[in-house]
C-alpha positions as CSV (number, residue, x, y, z in Angstrom):
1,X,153.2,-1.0,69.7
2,X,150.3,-2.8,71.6
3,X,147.0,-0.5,71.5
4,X,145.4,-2.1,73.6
5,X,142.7,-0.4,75.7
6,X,143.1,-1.2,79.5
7,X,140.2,-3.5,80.6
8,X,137.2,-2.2,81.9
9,X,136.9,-1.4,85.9
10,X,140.8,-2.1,85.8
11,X,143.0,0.6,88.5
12,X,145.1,3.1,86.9
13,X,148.4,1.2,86.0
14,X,152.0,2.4,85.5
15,X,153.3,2.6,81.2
16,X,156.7,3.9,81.4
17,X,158.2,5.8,78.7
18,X,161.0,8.1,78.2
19,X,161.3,11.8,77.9
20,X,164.1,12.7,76.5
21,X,165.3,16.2,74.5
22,X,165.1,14.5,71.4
23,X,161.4,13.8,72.2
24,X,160.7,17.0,73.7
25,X,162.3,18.8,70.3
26,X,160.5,16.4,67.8
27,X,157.2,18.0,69.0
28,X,158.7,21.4,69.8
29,X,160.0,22.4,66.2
30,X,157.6,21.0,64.1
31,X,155.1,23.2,66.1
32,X,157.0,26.2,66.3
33,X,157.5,26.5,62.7
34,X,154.1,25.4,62.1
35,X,153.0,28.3,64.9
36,X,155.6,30.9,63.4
37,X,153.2,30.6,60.2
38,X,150.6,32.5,62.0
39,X,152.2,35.6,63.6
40,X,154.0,35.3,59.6
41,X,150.6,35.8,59.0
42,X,150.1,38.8,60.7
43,X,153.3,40.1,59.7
44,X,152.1,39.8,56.0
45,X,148.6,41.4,56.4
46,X,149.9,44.4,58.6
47,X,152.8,45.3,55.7
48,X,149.8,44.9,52.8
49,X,147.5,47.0,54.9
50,X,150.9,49.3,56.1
51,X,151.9,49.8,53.2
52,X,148.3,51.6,51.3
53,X,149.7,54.5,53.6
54,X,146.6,55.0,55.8
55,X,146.6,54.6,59.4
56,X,142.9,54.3,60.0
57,X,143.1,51.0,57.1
58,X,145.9,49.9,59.8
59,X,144.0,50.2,63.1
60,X,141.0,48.8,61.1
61,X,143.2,45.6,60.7
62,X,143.8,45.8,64.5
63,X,140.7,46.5,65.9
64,X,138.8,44.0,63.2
65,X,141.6,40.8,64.3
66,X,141.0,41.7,68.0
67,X,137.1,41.5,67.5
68,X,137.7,38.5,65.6
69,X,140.0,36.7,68.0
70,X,137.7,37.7,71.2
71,X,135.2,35.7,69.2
72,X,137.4,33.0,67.7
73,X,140.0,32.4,69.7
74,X,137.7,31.9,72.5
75,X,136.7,28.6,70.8
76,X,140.4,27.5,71.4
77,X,138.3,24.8,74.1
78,X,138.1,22.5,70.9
79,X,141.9,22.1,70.2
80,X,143.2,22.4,73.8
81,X,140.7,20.3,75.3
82,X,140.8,17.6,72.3
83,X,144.6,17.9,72.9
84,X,144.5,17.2,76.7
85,X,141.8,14.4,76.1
86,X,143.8,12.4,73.3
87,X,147.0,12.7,74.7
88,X,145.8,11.6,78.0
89,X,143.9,8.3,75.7
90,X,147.2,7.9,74.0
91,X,148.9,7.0,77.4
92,X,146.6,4.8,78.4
93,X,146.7,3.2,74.6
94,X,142.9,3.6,73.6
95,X,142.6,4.3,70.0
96,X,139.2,4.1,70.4
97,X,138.5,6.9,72.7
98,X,140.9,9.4,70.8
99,X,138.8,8.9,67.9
100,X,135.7,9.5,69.9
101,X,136.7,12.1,71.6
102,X,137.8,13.8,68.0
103,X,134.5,12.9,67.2
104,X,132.8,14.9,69.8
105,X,134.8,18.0,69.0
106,X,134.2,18.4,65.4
107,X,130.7,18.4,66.2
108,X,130.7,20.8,68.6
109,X,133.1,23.4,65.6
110,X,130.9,22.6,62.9
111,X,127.6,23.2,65.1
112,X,129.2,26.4,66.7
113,X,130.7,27.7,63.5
114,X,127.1,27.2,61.8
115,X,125.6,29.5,65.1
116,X,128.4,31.8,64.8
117,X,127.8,32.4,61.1
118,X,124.4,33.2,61.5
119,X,124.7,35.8,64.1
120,X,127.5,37.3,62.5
121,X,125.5,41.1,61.8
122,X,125.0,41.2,65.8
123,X,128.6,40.4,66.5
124,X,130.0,43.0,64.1
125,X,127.2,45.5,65.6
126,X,128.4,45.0,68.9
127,X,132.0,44.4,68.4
128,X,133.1,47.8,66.6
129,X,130.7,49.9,69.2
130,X,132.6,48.1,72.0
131,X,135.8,48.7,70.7
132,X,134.5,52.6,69.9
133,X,137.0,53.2,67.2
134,X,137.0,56.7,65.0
135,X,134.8,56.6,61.7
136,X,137.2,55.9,59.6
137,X,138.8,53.0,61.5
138,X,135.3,51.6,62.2
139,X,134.2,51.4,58.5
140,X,137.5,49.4,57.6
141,X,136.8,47.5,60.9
142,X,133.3,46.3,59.6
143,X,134.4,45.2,56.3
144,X,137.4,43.4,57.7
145,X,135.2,41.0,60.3
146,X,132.5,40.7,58.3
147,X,134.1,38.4,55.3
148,X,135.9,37.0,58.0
149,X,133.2,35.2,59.7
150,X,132.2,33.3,56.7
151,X,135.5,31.2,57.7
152,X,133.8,30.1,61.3
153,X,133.0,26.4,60.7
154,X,136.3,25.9,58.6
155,X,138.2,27.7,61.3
156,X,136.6,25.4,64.2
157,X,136.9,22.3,62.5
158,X,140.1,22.6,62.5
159,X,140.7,23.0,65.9
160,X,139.3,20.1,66.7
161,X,141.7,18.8,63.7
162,X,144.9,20.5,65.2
163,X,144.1,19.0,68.8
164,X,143.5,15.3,67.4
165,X,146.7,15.3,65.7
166,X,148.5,17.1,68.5
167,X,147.2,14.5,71.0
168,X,148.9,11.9,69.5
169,X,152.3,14.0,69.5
170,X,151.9,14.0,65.5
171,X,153.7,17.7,65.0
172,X,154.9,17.0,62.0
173,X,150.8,17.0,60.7
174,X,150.1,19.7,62.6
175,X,153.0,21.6,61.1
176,X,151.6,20.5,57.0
177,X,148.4,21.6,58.3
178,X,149.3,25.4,59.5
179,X,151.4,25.6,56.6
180,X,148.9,24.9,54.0
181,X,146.4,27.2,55.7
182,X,148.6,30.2,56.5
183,X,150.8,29.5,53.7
184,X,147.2,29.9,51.3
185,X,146.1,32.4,53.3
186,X,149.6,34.9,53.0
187,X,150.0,34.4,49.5
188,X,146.5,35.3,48.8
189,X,147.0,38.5,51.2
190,X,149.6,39.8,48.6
191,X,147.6,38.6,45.5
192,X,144.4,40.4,46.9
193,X,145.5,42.5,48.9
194,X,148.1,44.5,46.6
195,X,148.1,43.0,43.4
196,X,144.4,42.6,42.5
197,X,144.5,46.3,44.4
198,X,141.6,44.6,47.0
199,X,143.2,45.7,50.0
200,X,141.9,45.0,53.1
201,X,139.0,43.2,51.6
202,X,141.4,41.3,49.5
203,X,143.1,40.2,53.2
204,X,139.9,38.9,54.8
205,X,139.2,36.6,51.4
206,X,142.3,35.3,51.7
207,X,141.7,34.2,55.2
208,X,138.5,32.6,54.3
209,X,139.8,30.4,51.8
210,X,142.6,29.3,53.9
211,X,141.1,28.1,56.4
212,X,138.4,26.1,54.2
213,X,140.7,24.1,52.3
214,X,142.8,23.2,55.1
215,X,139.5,21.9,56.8
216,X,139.0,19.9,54.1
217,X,142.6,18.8,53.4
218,X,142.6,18.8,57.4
219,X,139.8,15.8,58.1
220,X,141.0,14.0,54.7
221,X,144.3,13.2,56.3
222,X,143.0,12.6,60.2
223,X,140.3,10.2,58.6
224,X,142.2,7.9,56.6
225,X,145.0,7.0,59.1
226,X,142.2,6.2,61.5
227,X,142.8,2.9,63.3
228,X,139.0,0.6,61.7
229,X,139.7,-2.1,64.2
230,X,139.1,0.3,66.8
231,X,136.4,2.8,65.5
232,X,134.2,3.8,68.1
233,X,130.4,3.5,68.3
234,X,128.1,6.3,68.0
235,X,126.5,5.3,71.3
236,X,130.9,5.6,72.5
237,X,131.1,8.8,70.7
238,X,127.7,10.4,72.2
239,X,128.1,9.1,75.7
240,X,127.1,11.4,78.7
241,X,129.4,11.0,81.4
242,X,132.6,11.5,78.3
243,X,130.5,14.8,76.9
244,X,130.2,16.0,80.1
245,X,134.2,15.8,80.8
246,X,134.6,17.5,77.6
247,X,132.2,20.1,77.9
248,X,133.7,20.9,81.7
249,X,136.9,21.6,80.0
250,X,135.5,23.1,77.7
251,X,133.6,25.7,79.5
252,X,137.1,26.7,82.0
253,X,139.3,27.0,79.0
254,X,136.6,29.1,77.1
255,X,136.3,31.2,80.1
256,X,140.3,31.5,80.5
257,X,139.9,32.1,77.0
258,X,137.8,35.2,76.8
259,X,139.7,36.3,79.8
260,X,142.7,36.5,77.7
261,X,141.5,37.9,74.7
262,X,139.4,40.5,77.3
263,X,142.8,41.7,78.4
264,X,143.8,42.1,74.5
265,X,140.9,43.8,73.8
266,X,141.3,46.1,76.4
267,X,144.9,47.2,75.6
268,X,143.4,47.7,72.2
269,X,140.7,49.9,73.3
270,X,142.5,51.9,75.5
271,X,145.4,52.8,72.9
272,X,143.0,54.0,70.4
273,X,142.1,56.3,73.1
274,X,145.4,58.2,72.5
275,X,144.6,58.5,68.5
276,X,145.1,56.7,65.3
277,X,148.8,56.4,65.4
278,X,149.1,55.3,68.7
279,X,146.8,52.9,67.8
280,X,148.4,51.8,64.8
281,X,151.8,51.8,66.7
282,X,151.0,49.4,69.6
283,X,149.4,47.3,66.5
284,X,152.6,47.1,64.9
285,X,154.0,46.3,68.1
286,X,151.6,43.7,69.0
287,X,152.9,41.6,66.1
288,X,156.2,41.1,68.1
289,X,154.4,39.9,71.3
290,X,152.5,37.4,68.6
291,X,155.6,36.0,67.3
292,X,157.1,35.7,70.4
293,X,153.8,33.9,71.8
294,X,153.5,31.2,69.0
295,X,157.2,30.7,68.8
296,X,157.4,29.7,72.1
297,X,154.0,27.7,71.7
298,X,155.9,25.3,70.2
299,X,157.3,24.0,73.6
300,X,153.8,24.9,75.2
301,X,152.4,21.9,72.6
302,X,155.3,19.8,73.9
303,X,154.5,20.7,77.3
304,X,150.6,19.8,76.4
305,X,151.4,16.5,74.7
306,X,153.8,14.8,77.3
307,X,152.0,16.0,80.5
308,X,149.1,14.7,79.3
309,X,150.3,11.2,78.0
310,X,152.3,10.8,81.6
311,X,149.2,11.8,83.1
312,X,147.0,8.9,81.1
313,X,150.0,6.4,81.4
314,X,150.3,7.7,85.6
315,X,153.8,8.0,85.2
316,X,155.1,10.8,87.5
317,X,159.0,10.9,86.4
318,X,157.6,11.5,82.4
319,X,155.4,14.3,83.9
320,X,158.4,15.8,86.0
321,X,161.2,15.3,83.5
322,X,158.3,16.9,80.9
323,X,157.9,19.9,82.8
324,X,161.7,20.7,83.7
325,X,163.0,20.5,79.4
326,X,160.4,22.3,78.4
327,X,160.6,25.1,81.3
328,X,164.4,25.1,79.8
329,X,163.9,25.1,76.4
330,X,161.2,28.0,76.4
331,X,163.7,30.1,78.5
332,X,166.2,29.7,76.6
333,X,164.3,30.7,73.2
334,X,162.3,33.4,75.1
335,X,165.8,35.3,75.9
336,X,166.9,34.8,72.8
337,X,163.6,36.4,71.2
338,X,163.8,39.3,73.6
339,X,167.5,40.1,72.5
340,X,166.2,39.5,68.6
341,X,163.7,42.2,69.0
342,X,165.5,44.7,71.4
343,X,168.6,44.7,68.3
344,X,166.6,44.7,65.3
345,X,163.0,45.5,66.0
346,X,163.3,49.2,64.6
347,X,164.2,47.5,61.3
348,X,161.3,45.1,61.9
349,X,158.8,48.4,62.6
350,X,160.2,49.9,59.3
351,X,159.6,47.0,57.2
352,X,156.0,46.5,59.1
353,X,154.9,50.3,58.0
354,X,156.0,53.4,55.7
355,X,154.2,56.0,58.0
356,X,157.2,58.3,59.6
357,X,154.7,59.1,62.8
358,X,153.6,55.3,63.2
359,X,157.4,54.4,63.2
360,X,158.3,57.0,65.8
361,X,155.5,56.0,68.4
362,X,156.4,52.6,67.6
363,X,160.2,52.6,68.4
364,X,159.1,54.5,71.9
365,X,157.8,51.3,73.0
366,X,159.9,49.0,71.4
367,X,161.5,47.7,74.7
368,X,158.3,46.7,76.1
369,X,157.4,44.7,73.5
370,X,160.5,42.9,73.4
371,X,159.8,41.8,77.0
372,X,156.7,40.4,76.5
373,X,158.8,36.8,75.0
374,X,160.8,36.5,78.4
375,X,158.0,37.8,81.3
376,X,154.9,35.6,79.0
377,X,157.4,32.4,78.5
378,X,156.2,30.8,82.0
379,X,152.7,31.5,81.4
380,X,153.1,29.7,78.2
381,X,154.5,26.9,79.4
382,X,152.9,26.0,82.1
383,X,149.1,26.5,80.4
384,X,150.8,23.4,78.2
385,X,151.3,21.5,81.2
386,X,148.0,22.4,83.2
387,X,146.1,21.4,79.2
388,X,147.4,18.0,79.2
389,X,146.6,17.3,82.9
390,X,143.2,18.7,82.0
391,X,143.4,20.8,85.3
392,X,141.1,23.7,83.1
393,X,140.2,25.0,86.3
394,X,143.1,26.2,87.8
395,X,144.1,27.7,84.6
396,X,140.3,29.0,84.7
397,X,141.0,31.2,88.3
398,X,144.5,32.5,87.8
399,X,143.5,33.8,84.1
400,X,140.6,35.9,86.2
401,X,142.9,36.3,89.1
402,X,145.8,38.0,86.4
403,X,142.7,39.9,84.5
404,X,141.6,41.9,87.6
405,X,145.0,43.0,88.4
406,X,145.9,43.9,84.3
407,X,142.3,45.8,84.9
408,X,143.7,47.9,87.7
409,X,147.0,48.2,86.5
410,X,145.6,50.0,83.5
411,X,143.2,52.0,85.2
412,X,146.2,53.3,87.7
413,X,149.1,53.6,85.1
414,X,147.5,55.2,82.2
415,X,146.8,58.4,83.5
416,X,149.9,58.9,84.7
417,X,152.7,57.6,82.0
418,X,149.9,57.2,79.2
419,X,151.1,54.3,77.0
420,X,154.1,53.0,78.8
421,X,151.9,52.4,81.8
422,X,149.6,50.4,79.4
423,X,152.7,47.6,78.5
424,X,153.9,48.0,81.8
425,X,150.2,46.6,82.9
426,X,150.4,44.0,79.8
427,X,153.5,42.7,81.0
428,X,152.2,42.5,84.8
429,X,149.2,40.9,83.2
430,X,151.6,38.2,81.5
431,X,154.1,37.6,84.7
432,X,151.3,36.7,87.1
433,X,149.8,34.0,84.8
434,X,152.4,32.6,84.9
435,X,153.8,32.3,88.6
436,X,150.4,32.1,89.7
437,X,150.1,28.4,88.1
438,X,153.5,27.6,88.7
439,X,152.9,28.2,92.4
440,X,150.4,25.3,92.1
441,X,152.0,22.9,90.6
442,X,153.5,20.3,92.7
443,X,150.3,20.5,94.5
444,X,148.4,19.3,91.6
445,X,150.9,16.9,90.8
446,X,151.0,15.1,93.9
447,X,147.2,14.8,94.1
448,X,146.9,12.6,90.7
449,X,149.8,10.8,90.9
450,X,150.0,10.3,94.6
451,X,152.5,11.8,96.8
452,X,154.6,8.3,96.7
453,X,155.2,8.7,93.6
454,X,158.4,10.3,93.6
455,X,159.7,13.7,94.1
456,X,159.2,16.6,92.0
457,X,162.4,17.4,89.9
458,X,161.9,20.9,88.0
């Protein structure tokens, strides 16, 4: 396949490909298995911690991953803008710059994971007193998050890891790469956390390690299949106008970020206001919204990849026929998750915890967990699609737009039907993302590719 950058000053020109099912699907399942590993993950550590028999250890585990994610997961920038970026290089068929811009991205980890590691007393400080859990819950809390962040540059590098290999529609890499890490992590969860009699300390360790070799193992297999007759130049890699770009996208998708884990934290802190086992409950149920959410990822990566290489090739029917089988696909899997959960997801909250009260508050709310896979499913898909068109700001103003209304959802269903109001606003919260960028897509569409550029077909 020529790789052949286009020449410089040259106009956007046309690079047909095909998008096909089979295309769409040899992204898709490679990511969604390799995504399953995570909310796996979760699974495992809230059945070790569920299964010592205290609820406290159990919304410890909660509260500590949610104060862990608002931090983390905000970094997500690095793999969906190195995503967007390399995908959109890939179209245009620049080795170079996909190498620069993964260049630029493990920087930015490594130098933010270092920062992050540093101030890591001040962020468990402030992190359990804004969550304002009980004493008990607040001690396991602290433990939990503070092994944990030794894992910060590991766990940013490989974002930017994730994203490079993503960009270039290489899921099968992405899927060795969340195995080995999760795969690590979940067997050193048992070993820890119940055989070595650790518990939740023996959980966090596990994570750390994880994550370290697959940064290692991570760079090791992105750095060898590097294409040397087109390595970049440090004066490529470092240039301003292309750190500005990535540091726009950057700064919307860390907003949209914290946004969404905001919302998170907030359902979190607001069911610990009804006690410990309400607490624990929603936790267990939470785990269902998760698997739902990086099952259905899978087609979100697809989503990601394709727009973003029709968008660097400026190929409208790619972008169209990209948005329409994915849209499809992630329906069709959302329903199906739904239905999963709604028939056996009382089985799923006994295996998850032995407490007789936490499995009672948990089967209350069962259906609105269960929801969250079909309502979330267009969110998810179409922040793949607005990723690879690097559009971070739109996704940047209907995340805040969705936040206020979860905000005053909460604050006006809560008092009146207590924890149902609080999915019910979780569920608005999720709906709106996702009509709200929907609503703005043939818009968008039409203004890079040109509105002769064919019609809209999803």
């Amino acid at each position: 396949m020529d790789r052949t950058p286009e020449p410089e000053g040259a106009g956007p020109q046309q690079r047909p490909f095909d998008v096909s099912n089979r295309l769409v699907l040899s992204i898709a399942v490679p990511m969604t298995l390799a995504y399953l590993t995570t909310p796996l993950l979760g699974l495992v550590d809230t059945a070790v911690v569920g299964r010592l028999g205290d609820p406290a250890l159990l919304g410890g585990l909660a509260v500590g991953a949610v104060i862990f994610d608002l931090v983390f997961t905000t970094f997500n920038f690095l793999r969906a803008s190195t995503t967007g970026l390399v995908a959109q290089a890939f179209g245009r068929n620049d080795p170079g710059e996909e190498q620069a811009v993964f260049w630029r991205s493990l920087m930015i980890g490594l130098a933010s994971g270092a920062a992050l590691l540093l101030i890591s007393p001040l962020i468990v400080w402030i992190g359990v007193r804004a969550m304002a859990p009980g004493e008990a819950v607040r001690q396991a809390t602290e433990t939990y998050i503070t092994i944990r962040m030794v894992s910060a540059p590991a766990s940013l590098a490989n974002y930017a890891i994730l994203g490079y290999v993503l960009g270039r529609g290489e899921a099968i890499a992405g899927l060795l790469l969340q195995t080995l890490i999760n795969g690590i992590n979940i067997i050193l969860s048992i070993w820890l956390g119940l055989g070595l009699g650790w518990g939740i300390e023996g959980v966090a360790w596990a994570t750390v390690t994880g994550e370290a070799v697959g940064a290692l193992a991570g760079f090791a297999f992105v750095y060898a299949r590097f294409d040397r007759t087109a390595r970049p130049t440090w004066q490529r890699v470092l240039d301003r106008a292309a750190i500005t770009r990535l540091m726009s996208l950057n700064r919307d998708i860390m907003i949209r970020s914290f946004a969404l884990l905001a919302a998170f934290a907030l359902f979190v802190r607001q069911g610990a206001q009804f006690g410990p086992v309400t607490l624990a409950a929603n936790a267990v149920l939470m785990n269902f919204f998760m698997v739902a959410g990086y099952y259905l990822d899978g087609f979100a990566t697809a989503a990601e990849q394709l727009a973003g290489r029709a968008v660097g090739a400026n190929y409208r029917p790619a972008f169209d026929r990209s948005v329409r089988l994915t849209l499809v696909w992630g329906f069709c899997l959302a329903a199906a998750t739904t239905l999963f959960f709604l028939v056996f997801g009382a089985a799923v909250i006994d295996f998850l915890t032995t407490s007789e009260e936490v499995r009672g508050q948990a089967r209350q709310f069962l259906h609105w967990a269960a929801l969250t896979a079909l309502v979330g499913v267009l969110a998810f898909e179409m922040d793949g699609v607005f990723i690879g068109a690097t559009w971070s700001a739109d996704m940047r103003n209907m995340m805040l737009v969705s936040l206020a209304l979860f905000v005053v959802l909460t604050w006006v269903l809560v008092p009146v039907i207590g924890n149902h109001g609080l999915w019910l606003a979780l569920l608005a919260f999720l709906g709106t993302r996702g009509v709200t960028l929907y609503a703005m897509l043939g818009t968008r569409a039409n203004a890079v590719f040109g509105r002769g550029s064919g019609r809209a077909r999803w």
